[in-house]
N, C-alpha and C positions, 0 to 999 in steps of 0.2 A: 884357246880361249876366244867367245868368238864375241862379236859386237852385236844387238840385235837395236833398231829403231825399229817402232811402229807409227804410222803417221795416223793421228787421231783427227787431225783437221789439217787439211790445206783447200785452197782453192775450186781443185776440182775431185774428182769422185774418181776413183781408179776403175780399171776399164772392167774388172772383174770383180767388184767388191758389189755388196748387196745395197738394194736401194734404199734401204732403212737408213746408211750412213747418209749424213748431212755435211756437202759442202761449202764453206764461205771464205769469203776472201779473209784471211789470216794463216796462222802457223798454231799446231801441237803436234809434241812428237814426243812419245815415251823409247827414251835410248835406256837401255840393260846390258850388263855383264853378269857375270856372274855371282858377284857380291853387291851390287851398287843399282838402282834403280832409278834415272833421273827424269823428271818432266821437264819438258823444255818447252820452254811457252804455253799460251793457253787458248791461244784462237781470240776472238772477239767479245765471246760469248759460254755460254756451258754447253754448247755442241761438242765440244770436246770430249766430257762427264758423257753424252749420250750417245755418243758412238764407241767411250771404251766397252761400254754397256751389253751396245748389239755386237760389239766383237767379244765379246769375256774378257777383257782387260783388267786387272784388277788394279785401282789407281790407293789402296788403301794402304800401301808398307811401302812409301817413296822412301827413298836417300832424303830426298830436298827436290824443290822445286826451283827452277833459273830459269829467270826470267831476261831477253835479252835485252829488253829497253822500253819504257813506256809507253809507245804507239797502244791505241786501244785494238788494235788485229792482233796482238802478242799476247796484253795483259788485259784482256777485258773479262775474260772467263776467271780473273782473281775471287771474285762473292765465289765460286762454286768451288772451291778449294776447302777440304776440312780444317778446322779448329787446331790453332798448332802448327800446322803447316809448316815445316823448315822451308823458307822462301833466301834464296841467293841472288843480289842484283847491286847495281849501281846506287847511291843512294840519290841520284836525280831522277829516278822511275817516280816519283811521288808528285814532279813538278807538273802543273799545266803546260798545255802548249796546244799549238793551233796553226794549221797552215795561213800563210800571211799573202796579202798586197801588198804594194808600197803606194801608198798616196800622197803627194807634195812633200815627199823627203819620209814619211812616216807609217811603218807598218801598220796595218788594218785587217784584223782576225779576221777571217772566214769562215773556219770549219775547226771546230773544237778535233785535237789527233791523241787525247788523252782520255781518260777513266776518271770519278774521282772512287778510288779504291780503298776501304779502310783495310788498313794493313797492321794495323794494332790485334788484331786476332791470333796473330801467324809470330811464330817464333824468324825476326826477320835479320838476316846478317847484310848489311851495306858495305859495301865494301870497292874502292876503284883500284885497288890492289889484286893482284891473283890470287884463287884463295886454292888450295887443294879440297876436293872432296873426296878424292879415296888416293890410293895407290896412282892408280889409271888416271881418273880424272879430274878434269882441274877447270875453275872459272878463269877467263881470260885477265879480269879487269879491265879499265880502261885502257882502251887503244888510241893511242897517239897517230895522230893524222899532221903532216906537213904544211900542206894547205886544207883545213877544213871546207865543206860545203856546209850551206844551210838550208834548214829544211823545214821552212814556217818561224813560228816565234816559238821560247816556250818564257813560264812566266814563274818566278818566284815572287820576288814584290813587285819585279818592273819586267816590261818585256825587253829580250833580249835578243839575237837571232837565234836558233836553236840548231846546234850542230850535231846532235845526238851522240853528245858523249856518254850519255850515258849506256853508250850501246855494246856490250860484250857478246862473246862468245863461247859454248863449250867444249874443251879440247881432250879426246881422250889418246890416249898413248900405246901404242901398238907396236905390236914386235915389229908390224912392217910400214911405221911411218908415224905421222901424226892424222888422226880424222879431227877433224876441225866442223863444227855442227853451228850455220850461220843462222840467223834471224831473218834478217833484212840485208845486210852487207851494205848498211850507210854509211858508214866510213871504208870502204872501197877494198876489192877483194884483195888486191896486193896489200894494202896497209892492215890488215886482219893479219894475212898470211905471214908477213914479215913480224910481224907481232909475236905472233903464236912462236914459232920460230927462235925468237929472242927470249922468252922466258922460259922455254923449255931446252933449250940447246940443241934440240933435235931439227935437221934440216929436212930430212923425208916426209913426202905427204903422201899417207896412203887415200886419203877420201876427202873433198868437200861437199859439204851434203847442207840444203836450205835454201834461202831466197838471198839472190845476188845482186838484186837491186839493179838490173838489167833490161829491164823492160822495155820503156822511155829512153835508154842511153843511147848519148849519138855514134855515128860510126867510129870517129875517131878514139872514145872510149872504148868500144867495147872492142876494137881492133888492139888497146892496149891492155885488155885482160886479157882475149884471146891469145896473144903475143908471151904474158907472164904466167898464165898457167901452163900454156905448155912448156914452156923454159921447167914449170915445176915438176911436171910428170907425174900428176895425179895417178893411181887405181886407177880410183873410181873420180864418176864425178857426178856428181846428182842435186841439179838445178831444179826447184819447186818455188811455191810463193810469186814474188816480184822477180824473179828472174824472167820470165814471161817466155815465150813461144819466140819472140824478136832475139831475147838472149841466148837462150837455148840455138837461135839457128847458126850465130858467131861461135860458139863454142862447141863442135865436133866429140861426137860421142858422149854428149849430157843426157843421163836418163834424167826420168821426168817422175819423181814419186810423187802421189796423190794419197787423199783421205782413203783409209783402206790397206794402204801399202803395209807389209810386213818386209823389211830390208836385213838380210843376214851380211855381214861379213865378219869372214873368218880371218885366221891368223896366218 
């Protein structure tokens, strides 16, 4: 049984993929098996919709769609989604939020990091619980972070710091490990990893595949992911999005899938 993603949108344009595809800074990626069809994320925009298009993708017989957190790079492309829609997420994807300043003790919005998305169209399960979607694969739910980071404000009545709990993952299950399929990785690859890990029982990682929120990290960090994944002994390992070229260069043997990419692995 084999695994298939296809990257609908990331960042850059893959070195062989035709120029018609459109790249921009976000994440889609249609993962398949052989029963189960999942979108995972949606890019920024409906460049998503127009590149499954110019590849023959057909986006019309989803499973569901997971979503991993409300940054608008992930969920902005939600309007271009059919009527119905099984949508899977955290139920703080809904919230505002905005990268912040701090002025005389008091954050100071900058730059709106959310959609406003009506989500009333879509048949929508919230959920910070893990939820199963088939046999194979399964929503993270909320992942528990020790010491949180914060990342802007976000706001329900008041603003608060924004830690992106609302940030999950999705895990599918393999004869030869766990692939673990990240967004962003703002709650930190080991604290995803260890996560996944825990509600599944299974300690083998066959694949992490997504953006590892690497980019900007300082050495000291990324010397202690480089450090925990190899302790993990990944497959594979396939750094895109916010992992960046700086992440990728601390972590030894990271492919780099782009818009275009069609990724097989097998059993």
């Amino acid at each position: 049984m084999a695994l298939t993603l296809t990257v609908l949108l990331e960042n850059r344009r893959a070195a062989g993929a035709g120029k018609t595809l459109l790249a921009k800074p976000g994440l889609s990626l249609l993962v398949q098996d052989e029963t189960t069809t999942i979108l995972f994320d949606t890019g920024p925009d409906g460049s998503f919709m127009h590149n499954a298009a110019q590849m023959g993708v057909d986006l019309t017989h989803l499973t569901a769609v997971v979503l991993s957190h409300g940054h608008y790079d992930h969920c902005g492309g939600v309007p271009w989604l059919a009527d119905n829609s099984r949508i899977i997420c955290h139920p703080q994807i809904t919230y505002e939020r905005y990268a912040s300043v701090t002025v005389a003790g008091t954050p100071r919005k900058i730059k709106k990091l959310s959609r406003d998305n009506n989500y009333s169209r879509f048949i929508m399960e919230y959920t910070r619980e893990p939820l199963a979607i088939s046999d194979r694969f399964l929503w993270s739910g909320e992942i528990s972070v020790p010491t949180p980071q914060s990342y802007g404000v976000i706001s329900e009545k008041t603003l608060q710091p924004d830690y992106i709990s609302d940030e999950g993952v999705l895990i599918y299950k393999s004869a030869r490990g766990l692939v673990i399929i990240t967004g962003c990785g703002h709650r930190g690859i080991e604290n995803i990893v260890r996560h996944c890990q825990k509600i599944t029982g299974v300690t083998k990682i066959h694949a992490l595949i997504g953006g590892f929120h690497l980019r900007a990290a300082s050495p000291a960090k990324l010397w202690r992911t480089r450090q925990f994944i190899q302790q993990q002994q990944p497959e594979k390992l396939l750094g895109c999005h916010c992992t960046g070229s700086w992440g990728r260069l601390w972590l030894p043997g990271t492919d780099a899938p782009a818009t275009g990419d069609v990724i097989v692995l097998a059993e």
